[in-house]
ChimeraX commands (.cxc) that place a marker at each C-alpha (Angstrom):
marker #1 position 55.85,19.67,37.51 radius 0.5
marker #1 position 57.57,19.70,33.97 radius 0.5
marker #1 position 56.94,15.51,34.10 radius 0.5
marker #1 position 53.25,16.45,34.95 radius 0.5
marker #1 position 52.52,18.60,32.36 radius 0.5
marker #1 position 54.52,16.21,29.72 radius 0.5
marker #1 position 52.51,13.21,30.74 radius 0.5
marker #1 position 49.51,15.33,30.58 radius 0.5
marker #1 position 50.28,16.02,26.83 radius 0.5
marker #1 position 50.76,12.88,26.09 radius 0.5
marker #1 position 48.02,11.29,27.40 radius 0.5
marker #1 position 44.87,14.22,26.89 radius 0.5
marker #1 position 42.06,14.43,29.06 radius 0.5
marker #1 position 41.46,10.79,30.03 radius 0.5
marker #1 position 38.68,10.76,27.43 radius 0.5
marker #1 position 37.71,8.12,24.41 radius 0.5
marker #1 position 37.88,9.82,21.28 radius 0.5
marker #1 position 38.47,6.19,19.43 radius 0.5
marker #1 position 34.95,6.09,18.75 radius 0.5
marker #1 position 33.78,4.20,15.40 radius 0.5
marker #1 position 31.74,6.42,13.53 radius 0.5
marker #1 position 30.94,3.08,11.30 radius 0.5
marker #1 position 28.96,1.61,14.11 radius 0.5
marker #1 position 26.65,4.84,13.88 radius 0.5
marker #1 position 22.96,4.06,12.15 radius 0.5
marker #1 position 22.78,4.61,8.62 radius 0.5
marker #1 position 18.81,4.20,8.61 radius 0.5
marker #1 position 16.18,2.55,6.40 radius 0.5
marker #1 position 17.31,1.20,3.47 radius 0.5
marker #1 position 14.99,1.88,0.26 radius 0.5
marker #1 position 15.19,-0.03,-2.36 radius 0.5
marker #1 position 16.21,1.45,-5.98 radius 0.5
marker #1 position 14.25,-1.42,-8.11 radius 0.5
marker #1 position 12.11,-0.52,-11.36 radius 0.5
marker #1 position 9.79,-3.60,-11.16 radius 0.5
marker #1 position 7.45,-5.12,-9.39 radius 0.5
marker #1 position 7.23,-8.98,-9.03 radius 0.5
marker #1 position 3.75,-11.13,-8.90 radius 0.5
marker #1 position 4.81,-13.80,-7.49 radius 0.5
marker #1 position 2.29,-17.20,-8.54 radius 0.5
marker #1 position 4.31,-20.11,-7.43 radius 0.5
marker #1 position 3.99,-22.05,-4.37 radius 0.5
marker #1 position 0.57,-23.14,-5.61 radius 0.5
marker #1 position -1.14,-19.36,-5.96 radius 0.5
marker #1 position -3.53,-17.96,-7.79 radius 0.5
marker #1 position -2.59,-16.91,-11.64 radius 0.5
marker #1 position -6.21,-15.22,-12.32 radius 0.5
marker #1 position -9.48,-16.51,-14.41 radius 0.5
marker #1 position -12.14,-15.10,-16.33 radius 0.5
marker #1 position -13.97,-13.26,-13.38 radius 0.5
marker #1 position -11.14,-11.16,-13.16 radius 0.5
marker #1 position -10.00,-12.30,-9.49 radius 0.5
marker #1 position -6.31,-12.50,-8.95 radius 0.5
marker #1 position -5.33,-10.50,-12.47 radius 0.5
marker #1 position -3.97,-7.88,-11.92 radius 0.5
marker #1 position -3.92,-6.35,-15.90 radius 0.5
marker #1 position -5.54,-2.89,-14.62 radius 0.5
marker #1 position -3.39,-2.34,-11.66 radius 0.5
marker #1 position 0.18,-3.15,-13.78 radius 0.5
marker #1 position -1.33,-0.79,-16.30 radius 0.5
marker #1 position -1.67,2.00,-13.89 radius 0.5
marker #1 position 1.71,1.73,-12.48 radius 0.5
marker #1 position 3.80,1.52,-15.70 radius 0.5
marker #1 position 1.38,4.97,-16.44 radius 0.5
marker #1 position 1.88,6.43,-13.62 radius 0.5
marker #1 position 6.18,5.27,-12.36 radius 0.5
marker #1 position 6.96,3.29,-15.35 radius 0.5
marker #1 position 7.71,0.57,-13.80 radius 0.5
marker #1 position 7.11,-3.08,-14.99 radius 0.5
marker #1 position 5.30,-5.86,-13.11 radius 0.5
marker #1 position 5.88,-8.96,-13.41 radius 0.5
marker #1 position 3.70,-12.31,-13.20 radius 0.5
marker #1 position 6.42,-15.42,-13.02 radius 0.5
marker #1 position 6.19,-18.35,-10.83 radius 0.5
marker #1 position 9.84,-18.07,-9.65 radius 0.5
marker #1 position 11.57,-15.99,-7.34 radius 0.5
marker #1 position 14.95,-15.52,-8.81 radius 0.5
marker #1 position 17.08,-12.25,-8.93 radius 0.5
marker #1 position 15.02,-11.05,-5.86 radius 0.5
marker #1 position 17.58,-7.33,-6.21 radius 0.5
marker #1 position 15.95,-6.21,-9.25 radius 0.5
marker #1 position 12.48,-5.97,-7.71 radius 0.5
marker #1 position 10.97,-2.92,-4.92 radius 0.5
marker #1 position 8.14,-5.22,-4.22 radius 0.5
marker #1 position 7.42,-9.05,-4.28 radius 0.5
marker #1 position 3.79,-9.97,-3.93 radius 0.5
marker #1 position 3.33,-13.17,-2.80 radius 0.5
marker #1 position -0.25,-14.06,-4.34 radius 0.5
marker #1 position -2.38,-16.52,-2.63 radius 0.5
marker #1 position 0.63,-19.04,-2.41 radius 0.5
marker #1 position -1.12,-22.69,-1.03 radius 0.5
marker #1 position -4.91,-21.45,-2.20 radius 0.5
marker #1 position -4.53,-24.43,-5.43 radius 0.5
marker #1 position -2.95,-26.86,-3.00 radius 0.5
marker #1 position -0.48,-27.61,-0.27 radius 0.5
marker #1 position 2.85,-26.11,-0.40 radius 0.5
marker #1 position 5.71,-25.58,1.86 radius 0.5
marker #1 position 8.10,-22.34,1.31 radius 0.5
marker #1 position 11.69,-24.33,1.37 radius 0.5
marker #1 position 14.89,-23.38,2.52 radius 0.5
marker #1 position 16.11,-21.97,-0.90 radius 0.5
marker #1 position 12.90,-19.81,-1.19 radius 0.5
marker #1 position 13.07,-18.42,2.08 radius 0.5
marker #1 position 16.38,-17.34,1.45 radius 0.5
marker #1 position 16.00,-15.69,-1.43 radius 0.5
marker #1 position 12.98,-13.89,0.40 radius 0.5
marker #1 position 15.45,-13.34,3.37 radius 0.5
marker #1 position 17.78,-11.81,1.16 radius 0.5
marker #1 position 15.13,-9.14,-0.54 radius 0.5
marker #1 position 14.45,-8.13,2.60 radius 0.5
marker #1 position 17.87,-7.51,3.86 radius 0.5
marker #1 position 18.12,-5.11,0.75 radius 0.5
marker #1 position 15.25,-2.90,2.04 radius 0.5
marker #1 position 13.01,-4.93,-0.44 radius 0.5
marker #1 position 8.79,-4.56,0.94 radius 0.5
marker #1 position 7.45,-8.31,0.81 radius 0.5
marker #1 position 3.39,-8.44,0.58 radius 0.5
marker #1 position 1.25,-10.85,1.09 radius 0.5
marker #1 position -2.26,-11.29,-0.39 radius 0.5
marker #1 position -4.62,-14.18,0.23 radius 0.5
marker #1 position -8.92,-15.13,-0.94 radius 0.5
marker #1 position -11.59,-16.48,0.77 radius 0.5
marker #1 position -10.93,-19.85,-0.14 radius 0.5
marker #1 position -7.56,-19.30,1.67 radius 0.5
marker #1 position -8.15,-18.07,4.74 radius 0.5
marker #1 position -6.19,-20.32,6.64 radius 0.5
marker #1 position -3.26,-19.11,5.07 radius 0.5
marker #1 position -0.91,-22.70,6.11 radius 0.5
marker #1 position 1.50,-22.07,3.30 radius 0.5
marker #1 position 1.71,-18.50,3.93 radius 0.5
marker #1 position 2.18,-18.73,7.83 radius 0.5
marker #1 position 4.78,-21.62,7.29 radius 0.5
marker #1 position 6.79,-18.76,5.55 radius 0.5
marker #1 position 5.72,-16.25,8.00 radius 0.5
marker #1 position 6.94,-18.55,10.90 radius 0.5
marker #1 position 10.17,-19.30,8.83 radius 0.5
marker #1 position 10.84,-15.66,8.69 radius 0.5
marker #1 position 10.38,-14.79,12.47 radius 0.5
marker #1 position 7.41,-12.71,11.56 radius 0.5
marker #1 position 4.52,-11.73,14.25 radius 0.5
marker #1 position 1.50,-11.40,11.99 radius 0.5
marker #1 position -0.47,-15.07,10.88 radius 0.5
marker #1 position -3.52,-15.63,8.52 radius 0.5
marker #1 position -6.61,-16.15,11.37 radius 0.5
marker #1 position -8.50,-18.92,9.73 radius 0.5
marker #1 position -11.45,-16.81,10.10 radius 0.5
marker #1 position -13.01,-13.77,7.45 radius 0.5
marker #1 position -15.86,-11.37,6.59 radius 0.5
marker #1 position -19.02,-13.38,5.27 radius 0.5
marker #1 position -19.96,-13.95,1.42 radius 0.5
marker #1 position -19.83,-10.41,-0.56 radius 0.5
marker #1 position -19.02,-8.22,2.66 radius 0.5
marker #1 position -17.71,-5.28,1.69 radius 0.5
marker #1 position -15.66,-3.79,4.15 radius 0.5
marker #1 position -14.39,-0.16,3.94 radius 0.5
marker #1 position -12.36,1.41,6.48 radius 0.5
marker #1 position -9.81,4.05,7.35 radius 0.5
marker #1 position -6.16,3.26,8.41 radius 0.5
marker #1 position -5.81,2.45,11.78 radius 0.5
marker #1 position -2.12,4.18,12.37 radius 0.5
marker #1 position -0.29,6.75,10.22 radius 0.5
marker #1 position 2.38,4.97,8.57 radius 0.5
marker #1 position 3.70,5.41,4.52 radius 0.5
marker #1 position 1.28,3.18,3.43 radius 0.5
marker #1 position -1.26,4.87,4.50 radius 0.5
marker #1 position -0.53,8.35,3.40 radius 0.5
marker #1 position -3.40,10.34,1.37 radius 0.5
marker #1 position -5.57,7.12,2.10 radius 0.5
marker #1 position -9.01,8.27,4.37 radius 0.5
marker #1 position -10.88,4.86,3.40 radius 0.5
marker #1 position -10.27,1.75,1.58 radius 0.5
marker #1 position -12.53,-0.85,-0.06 radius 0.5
marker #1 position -12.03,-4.66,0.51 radius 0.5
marker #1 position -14.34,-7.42,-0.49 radius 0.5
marker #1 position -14.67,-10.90,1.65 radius 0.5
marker #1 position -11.38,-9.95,3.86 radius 0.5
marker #1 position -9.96,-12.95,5.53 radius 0.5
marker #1 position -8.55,-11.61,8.87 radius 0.5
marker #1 position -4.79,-11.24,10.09 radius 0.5
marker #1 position -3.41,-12.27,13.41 radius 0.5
marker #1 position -1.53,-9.10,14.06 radius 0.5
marker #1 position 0.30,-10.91,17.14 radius 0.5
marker #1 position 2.28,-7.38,17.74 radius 0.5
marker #1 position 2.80,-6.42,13.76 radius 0.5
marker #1 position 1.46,-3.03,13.19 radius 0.5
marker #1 position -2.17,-2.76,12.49 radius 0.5
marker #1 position -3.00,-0.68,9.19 radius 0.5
marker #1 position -6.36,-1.26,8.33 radius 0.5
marker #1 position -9.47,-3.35,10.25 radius 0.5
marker #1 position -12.80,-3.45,11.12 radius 0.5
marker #1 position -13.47,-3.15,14.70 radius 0.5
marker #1 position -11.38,-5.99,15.81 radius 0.5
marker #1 position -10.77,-7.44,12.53 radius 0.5
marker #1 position -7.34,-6.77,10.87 radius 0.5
marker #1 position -7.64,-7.01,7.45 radius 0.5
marker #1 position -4.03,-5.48,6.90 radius 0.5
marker #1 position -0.73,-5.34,8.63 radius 0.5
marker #1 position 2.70,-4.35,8.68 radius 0.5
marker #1 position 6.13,-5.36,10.17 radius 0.5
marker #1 position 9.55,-4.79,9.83 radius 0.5
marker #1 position 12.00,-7.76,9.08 radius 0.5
marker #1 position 15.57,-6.75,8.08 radius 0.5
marker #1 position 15.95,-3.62,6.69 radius 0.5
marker #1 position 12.38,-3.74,4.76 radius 0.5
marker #1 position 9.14,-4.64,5.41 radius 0.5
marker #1 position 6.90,-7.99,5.38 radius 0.5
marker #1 position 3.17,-6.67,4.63 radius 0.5
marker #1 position 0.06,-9.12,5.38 radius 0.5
marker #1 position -3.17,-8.37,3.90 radius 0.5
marker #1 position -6.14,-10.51,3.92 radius 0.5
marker #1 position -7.42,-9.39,0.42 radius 0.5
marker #1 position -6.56,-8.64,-3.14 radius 0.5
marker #1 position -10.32,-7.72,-4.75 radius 0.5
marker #1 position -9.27,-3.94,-3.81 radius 0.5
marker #1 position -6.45,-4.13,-7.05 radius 0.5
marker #1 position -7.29,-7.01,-8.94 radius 0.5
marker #1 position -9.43,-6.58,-12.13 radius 0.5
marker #1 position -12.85,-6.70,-10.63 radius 0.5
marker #1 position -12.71,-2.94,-10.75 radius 0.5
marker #1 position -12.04,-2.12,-7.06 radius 0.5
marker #1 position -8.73,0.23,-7.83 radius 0.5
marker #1 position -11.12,2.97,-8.36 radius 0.5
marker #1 position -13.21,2.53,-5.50 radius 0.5
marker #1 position -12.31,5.07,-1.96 radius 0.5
marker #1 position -8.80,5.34,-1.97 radius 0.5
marker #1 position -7.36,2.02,-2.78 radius 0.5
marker #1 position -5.52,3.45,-5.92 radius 0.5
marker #1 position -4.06,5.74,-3.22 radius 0.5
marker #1 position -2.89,3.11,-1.63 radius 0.5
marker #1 position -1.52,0.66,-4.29 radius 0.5
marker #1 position 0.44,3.54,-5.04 radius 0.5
marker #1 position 1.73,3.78,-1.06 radius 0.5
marker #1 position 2.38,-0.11,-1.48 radius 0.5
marker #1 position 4.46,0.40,-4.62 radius 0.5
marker #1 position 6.11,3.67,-3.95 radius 0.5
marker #1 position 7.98,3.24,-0.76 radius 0.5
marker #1 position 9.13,6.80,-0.96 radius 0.5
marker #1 position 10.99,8.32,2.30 radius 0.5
marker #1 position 9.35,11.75,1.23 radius 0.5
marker #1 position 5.54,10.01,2.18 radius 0.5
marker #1 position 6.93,8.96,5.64 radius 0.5
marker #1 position 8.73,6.31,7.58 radius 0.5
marker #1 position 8.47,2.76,7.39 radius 0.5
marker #1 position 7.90,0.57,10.10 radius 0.5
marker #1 position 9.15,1.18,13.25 radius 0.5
marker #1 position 8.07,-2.08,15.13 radius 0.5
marker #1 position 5.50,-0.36,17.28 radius 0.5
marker #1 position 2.39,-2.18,18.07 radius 0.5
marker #1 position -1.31,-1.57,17.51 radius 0.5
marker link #1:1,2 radius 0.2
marker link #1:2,3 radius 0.2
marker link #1:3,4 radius 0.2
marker link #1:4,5 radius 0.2
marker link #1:5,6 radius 0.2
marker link #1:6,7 radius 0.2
marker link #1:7,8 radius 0.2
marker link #1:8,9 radius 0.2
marker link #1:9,10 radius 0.2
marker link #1:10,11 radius 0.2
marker link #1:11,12 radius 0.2
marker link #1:12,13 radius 0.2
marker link #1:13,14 radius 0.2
marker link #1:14,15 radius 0.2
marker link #1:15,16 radius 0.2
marker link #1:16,17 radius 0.2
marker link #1:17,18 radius 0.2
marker link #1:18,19 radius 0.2
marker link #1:19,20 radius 0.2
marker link #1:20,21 radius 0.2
marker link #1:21,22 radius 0.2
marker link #1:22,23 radius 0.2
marker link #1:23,24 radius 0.2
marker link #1:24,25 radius 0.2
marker link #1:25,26 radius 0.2
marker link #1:26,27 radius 0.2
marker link #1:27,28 radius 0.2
marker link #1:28,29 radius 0.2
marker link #1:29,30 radius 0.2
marker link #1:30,31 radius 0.2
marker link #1:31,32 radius 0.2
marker link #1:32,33 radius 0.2
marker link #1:33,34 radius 0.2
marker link #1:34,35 radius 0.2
marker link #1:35,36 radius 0.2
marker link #1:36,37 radius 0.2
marker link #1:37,38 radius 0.2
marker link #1:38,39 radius 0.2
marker link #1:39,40 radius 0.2
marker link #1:40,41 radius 0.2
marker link #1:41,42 radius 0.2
marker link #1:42,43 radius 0.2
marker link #1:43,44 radius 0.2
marker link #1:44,45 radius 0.2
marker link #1:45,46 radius 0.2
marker link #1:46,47 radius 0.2
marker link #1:47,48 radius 0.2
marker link #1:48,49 radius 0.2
marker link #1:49,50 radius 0.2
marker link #1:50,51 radius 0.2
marker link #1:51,52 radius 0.2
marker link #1:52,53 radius 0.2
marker link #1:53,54 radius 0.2
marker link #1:54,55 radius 0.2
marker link #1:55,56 radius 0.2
marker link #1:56,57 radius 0.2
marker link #1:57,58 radius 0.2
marker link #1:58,59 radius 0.2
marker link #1:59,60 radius 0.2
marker link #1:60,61 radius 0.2
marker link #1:61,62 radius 0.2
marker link #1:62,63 radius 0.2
marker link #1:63,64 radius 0.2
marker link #1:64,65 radius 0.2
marker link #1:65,66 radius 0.2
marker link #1:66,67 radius 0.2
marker link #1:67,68 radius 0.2
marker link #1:68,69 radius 0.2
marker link #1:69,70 radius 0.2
marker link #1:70,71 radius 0.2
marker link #1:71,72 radius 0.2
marker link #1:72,73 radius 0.2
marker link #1:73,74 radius 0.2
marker link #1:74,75 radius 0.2
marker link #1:75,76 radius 0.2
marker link #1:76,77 radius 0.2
marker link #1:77,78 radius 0.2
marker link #1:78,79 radius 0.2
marker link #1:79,80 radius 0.2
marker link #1:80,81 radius 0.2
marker link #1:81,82 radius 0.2
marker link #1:82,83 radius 0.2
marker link #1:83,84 radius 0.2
marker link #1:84,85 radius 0.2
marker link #1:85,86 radius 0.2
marker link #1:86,87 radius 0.2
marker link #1:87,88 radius 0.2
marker link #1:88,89 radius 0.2
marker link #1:89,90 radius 0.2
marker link #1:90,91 radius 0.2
marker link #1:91,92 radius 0.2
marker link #1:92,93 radius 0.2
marker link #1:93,94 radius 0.2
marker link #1:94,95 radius 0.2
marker link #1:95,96 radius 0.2
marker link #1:96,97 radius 0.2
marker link #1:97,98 radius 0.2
marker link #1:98,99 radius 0.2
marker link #1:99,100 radius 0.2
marker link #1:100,101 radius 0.2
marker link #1:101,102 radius 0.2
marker link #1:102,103 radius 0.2
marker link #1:103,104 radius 0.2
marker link #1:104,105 radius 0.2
marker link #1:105,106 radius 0.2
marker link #1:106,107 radius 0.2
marker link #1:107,108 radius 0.2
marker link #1:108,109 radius 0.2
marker link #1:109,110 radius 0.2
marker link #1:110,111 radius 0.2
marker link #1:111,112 radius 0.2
marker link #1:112,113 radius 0.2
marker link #1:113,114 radius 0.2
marker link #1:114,115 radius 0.2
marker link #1:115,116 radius 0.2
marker link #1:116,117 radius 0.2
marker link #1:117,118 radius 0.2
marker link #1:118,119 radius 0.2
marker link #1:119,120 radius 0.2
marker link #1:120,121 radius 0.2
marker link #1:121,122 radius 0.2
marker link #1:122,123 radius 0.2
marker link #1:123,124 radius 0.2
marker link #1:124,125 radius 0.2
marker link #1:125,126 radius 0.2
marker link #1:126,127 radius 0.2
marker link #1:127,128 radius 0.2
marker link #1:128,129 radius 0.2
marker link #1:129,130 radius 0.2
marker link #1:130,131 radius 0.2
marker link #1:131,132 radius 0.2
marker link #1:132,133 radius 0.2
marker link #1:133,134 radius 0.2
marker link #1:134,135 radius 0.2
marker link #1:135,136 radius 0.2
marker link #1:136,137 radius 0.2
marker link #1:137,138 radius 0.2
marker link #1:138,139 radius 0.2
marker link #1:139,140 radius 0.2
marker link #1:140,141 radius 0.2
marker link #1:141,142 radius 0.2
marker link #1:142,143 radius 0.2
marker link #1:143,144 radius 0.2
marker link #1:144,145 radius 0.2
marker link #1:145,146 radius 0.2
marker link #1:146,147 radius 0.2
marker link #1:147,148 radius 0.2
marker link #1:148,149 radius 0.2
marker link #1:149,150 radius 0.2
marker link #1:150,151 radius 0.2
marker link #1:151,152 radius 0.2
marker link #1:152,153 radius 0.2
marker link #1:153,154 radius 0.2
marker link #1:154,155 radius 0.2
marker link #1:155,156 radius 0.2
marker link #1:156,157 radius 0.2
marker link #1:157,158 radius 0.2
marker link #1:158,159 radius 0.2
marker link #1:159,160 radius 0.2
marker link #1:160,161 radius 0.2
marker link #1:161,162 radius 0.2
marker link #1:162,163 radius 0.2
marker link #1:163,164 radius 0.2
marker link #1:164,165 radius 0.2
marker link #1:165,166 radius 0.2
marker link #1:166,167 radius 0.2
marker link #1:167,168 radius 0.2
marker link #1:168,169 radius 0.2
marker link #1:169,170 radius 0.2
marker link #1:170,171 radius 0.2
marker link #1:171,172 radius 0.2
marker link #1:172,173 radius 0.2
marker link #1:173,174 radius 0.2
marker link #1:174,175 radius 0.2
marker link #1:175,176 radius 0.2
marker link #1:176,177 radius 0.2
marker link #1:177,178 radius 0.2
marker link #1:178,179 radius 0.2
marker link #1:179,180 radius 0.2
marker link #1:180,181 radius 0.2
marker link #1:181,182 radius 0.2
marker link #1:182,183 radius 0.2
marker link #1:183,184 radius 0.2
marker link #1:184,185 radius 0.2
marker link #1:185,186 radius 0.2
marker link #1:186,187 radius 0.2
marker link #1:187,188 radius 0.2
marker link #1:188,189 radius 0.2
marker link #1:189,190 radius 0.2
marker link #1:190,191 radius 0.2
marker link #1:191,192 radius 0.2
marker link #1:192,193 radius 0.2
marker link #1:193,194 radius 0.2
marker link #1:194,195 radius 0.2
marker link #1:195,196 radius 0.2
marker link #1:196,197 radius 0.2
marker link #1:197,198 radius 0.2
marker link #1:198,199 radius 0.2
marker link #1:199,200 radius 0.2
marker link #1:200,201 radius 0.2
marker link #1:201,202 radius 0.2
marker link #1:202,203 radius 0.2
marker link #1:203,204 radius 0.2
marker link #1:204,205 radius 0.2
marker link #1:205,206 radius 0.2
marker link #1:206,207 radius 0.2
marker link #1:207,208 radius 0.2
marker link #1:208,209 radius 0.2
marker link #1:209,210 radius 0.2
marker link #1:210,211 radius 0.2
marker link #1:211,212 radius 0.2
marker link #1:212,213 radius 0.2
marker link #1:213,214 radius 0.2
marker link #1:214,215 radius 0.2
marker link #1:215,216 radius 0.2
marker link #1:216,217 radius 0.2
marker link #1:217,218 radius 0.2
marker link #1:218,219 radius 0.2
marker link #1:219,220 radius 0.2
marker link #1:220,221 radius 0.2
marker link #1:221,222 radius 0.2
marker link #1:222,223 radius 0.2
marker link #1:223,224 radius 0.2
marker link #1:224,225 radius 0.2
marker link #1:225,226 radius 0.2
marker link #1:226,227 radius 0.2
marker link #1:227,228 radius 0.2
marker link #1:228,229 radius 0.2
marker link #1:229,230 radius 0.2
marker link #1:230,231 radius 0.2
marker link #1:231,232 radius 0.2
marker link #1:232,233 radius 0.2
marker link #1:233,234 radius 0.2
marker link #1:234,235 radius 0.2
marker link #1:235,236 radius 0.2
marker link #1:236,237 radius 0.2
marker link #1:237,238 radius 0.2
marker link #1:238,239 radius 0.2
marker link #1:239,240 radius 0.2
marker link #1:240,241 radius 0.2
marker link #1:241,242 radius 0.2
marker link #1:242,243 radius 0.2
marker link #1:243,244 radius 0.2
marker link #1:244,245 radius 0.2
marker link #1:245,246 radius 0.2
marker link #1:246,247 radius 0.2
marker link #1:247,248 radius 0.2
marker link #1:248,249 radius 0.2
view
């Protein structure tokens, strides 16, 4: 009996306390950045007179409102010190391919909880340098090919609670190309048109949206809620609710 009891002390209850509490989920990962990037290489769009892919009004209101700094540079070095890369209308002033080094520095914003967006026009609705990327980064969601007819205005409410759509009831977009969802999360469309989704890749976000009239400087920020949601895109804030969770729409 007294060998019993000693082997029982020595060896406990037969359980496995030697679990690793590093293994354990530490959650999303939000990214700490004070700026913003616009990003014009890859053959994108830089702006012109009309005011279509300048973005003036819309870095003015978030310096005003987070003080935060965007920046418009045709490079995407130093990927850390941004909490948002928008990728604007890469391929739309001829073809481009997203290489291996730009990928990876993409890759590696992502990994640090860094939201990726994508923005496209109508004379890019194809999207071929933008789903090259897309396909590079094992993303679901694709550029259709396909979008709403000369000066369509489309205005719709989100399609799924998610932080980018918090506060937002409608939003304004002009001339939408439409996005494959393929299984990405489905923010905003019209009927069966997806006009915006959202996916995660990493530990942050890729974001594909078929416009950018709705916060360029043609005066859409103020229209519905679309200042709402620049500020959603831009914010990224735990407090407004999670980010994606790679349910489907």
């Amino acid at each position: 009996m007294i060998g019993l009891a000693l082997l029982i002390a020595c060896t406990g209850d037969g359980t496995d306390d030697t679990s690793d509490s590093s293994t354990e989920p530490t959650g999303p990962i939000y990214p700490d950045g004070e700026r913003i990037l616009l990003y014009t290489g890859h053959s994108g769009e830089d702006g012109n007179n009309s005011g279509a892919g300048k973005f003036d009004n819309a870095s003015d209101w978030i310096k005003a409102t987070y003080g935060w700094n965007v920046s418009d540079r045709s490079d995407l070095a130093d990927p850390l010190q941004y909490r948002v890369m928008i990728l604007v209308d890469s391929g739309v002033k001829g073809e481009s391919v997203y290489g291996e080094s730009s990928v990876d520095l993409i890759v590696e914003a992502l990994d640090a909880g860094i939201r990726v967006v994508s923005v496209v026009s109508p004379d890019n609705c194809a999207g071929t340098t933008l789903n090259g990327l897309f396909e590079s980064l094992g993303a679901l969601a694709r550029y259709s090919g396909d979008g709403a007819s000369t000066a369509r205005v489309t205005v719709v409410g989100p399609s799924r609670a998610h932080q980018l759509t918090a506060d937002v009831e409608e939003a304004r977009f002009l001339e939408s190309c439409w996005v494959e969802s393929n299984g990405a999360t489905v923010l905003f469309s019209d009927d069966r048109d997806v006009v915006m989704s959202v996916e995660p890749i990493g530990n942050g976000e890729l974001v594909v949206v078929g416009d950018f009239s709705w916060f360029d400087d043609r005066d859409y920020l103020d229209d519905s809620d679309n200042q709402t949601l620049l500020g959603n895109l831009v914010e990224i804030d735990p407090d407004l609710g999670p980010l994606s969770t790679g349910t489907t729409e």
